[in-house]
N, C-alpha and C positions, 0 to 999 in steps of 0.2 A: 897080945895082939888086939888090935881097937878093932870092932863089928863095924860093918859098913852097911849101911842103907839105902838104899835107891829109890829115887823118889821120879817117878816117869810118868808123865802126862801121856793121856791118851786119849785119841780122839777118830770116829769112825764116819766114813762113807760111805753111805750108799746112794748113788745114781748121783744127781745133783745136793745132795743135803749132805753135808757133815757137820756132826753133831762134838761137844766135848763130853766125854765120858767120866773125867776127871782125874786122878792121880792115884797110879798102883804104884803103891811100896813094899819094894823084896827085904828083906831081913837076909842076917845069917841064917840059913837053914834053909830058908826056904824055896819051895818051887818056883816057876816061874809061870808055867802051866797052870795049875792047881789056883791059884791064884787073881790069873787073869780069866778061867773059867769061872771062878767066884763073881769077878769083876761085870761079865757076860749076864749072869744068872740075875743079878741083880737090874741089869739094863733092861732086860726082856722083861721083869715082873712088874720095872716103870711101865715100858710100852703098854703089857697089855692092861697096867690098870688107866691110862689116857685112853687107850683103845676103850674100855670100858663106858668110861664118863661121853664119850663121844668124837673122841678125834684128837689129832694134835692141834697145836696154836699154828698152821700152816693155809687155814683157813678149808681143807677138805674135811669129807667127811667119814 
């Protein structure tokens, strides 16, 4: 039996801004959850290091 991979573009909204988040890919075995929280964790550690430096490129501050 051949493994199959999934390869899903993903991209979120909030209010007027949506962003691309980029591409989760599931494997045999794998979660879907586990996964896409991965995907989460790492978005929130972008935001808050721009948060950091001072903002996004959206021109606020």
């Amino acid at each position: 039996m051949t493994a199959v991979w999934l390869h899903m573009p993903v991209t979120l909204t909030v209010g007027d801004h949506t962003g691309n988040l980029g591409t989760l890919t599931i494997g045999p075995g794998d979660s879907v959850g586990p996964r896409l929280a991965g995907m989460l964790r790492d978005v929130a550690a972008a935001c808050e290091a721009t948060t950091a430096e001072g903002g996004g490129n959206d021109g606020t501050p």
